[in-house]
N, C-alpha and C positions, 0 to 999 in steps of 0.2 A: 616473302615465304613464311616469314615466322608471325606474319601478321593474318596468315592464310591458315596454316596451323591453328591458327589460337582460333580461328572461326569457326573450323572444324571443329576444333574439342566443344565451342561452344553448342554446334551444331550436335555434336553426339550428348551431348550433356541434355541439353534439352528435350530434345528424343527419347534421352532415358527416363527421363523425367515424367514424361506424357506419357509413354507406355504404364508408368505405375498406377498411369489413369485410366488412360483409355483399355489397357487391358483386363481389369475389372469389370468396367463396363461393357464391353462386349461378351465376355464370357459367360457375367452374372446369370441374363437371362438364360444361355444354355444349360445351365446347372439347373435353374429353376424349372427351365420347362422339363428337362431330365428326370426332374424329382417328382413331379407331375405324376409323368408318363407312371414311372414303378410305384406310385401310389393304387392301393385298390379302389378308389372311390371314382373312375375312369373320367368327367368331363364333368364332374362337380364342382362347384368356384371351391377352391383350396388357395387359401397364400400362402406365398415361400418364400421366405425373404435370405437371401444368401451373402455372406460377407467372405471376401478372400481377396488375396496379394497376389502378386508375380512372383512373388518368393517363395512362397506356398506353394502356387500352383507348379511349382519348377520340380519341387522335390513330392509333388504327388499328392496335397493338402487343402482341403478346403476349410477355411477356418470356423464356420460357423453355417447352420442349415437352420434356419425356425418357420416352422410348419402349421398353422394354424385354419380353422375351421368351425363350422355349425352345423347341425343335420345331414350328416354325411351318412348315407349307407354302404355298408359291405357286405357282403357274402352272408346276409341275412340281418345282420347286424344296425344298429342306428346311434351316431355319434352323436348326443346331443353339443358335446364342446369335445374341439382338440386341441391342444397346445403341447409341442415338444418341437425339442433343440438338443441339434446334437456338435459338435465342437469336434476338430480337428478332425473331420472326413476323408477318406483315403479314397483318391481318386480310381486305383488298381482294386480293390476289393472292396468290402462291405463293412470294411472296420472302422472306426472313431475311437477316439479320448474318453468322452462321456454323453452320457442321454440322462436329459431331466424332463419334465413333464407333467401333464397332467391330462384324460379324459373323462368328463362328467356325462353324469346319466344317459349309461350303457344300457342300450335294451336289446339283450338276447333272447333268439326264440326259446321258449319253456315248452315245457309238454303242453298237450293236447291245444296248440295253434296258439297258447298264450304265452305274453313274453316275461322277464325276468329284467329287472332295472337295478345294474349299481350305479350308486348313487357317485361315486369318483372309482379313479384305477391310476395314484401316484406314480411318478418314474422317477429314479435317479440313483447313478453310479456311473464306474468304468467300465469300459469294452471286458465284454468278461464274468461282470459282475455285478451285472444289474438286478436290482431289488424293485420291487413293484407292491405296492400295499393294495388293497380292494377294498371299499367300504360299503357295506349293505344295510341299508336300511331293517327297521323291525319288520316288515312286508316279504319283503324279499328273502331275508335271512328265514325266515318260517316255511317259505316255498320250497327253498332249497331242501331243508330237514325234512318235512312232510312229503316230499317227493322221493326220499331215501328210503321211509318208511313204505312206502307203499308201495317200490318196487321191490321191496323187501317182504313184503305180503303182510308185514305188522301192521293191525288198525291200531291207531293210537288215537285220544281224547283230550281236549283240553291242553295243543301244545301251546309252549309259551316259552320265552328267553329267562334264562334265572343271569347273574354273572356269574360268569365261568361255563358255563354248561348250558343245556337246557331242562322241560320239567315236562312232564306227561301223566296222564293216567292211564291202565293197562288192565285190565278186569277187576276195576272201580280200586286200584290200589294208585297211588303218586307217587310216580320216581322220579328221582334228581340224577343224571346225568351228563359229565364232564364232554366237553367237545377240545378236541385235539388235532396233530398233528402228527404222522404216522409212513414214515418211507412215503415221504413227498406227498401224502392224502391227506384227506379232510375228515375225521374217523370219530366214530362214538366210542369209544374202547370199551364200557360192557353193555349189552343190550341182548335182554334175556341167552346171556352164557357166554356171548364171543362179539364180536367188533363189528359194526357196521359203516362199514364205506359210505359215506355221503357223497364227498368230491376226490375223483383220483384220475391222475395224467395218464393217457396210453402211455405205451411202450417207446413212439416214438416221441411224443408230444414236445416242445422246447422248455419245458418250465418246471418247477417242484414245488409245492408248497411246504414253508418253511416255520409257520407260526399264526396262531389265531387268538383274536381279543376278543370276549363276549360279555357283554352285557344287556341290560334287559332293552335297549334299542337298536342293537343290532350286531355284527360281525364285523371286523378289522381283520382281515386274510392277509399275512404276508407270502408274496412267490418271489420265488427267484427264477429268472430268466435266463435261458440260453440260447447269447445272439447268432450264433456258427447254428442252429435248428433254425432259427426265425429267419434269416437270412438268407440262408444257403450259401453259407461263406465258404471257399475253398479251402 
């Protein structure tokens, strides 16, 4: 009997033991293909590489999602690189620990059928409070500006990136102008008398901009992000 016992516990011992294997393994894939599915890039190769425990999985946890790709499109959009990971995933909602990341040479449609390329769009922070940097090349950051002006009705001449600001000429006079941040917009604070909106979030949008770096190659955009919008977390 007590040698029959002891086969059992061996028996459940070992059992336990393989579960911490074998349930990994079978799960893994369904997580990945999971993450597939709610990607928007719908049957484009995407990899997903998933790391998690039986112990995790018990209290609702996936420890680790990394997501990578090339030439992905979206809803207009073309991902030249993606790369983000997110850590302690909650199997019941849409929340995590932390998102880092990185997506290179972003080309959005621009006005009249032409597109607009950042050049990178950094991730990294907590659930919560995720910061996102943008870097635009000298090309790109010009478009942006020049595109503000002219839906603004102002012809302007001669623009060009100064640091800090940018530089134009206006009925053959040159002016120097600061470029800023402004209740989460992207803003020229004077321009002939009052502030011109260049980049600003609708009402509902997830995100604010929070600070901008300029120099004469280009713009360094900080946003902050909010994942309960990007989500649709309950």
């Amino acid at each position: 009997m007590r040698g029959f016992l002891a086969f059992v516990f061996v028996l459940l011992a070992a059992l336990a033991v393989a579960a911490l294997v074998i349930v990994p393994i079978v799960v893994r894939p369904i997580v990945a293909d999971t993450v597939r599915t709610a990607l928007p890039f719908g049957d484009q190769p995407v990899n997903v590489d998933v790391e998690l425990n039986p112990v995790g999985l018990l209290s609702g946890t996936i420890d680790r999602i990394h997501v990578t790709g090339t030439g992905l499109r979206a809803e207009g959009a073309v991902i030249g690189e993606l790369d983000m990971t997110l850590t302690n995933v909650s199997t019941t909602d849409h929340r995590f620990r932390t998102a880092s990341g990185r997506l290179r040479n972003v080309e959005l449609p621009f006005v009249q059928s032409s597109t607009l390329t950042i050049t990178s769009i950094e991730l990294d922070g907590p659930y919560g409070d995720v910061a996102a940097m943008a870097l635009l090349d000298v090309r790109a950051s010009l478009a942006v500006i020049g595109n503000a002006f002219a839906d603004a009705g102002i012809a302007v001449e001669g623009l060009e990136l100064i640091d800090g600001g940018i530089a134009f000429s206006i009925l053959d006079q040159r002016v120097e102008v600061p470029l800023a941040v402004d209740a989460g917009a992207l803003v020229l604070p004077d321009v002939l008398g009052g502030p011109l909106v260049v980049v600003e979030p609708g009402p509902d949008d997830p995100w604010r901009l929070t600070g901008v770096r300029v120099t004469r190659s280009g713009f360094e955009i900080d946003v902050q992000l909010e994942p309960e919008g990007m989500l649709g977390t309950p």
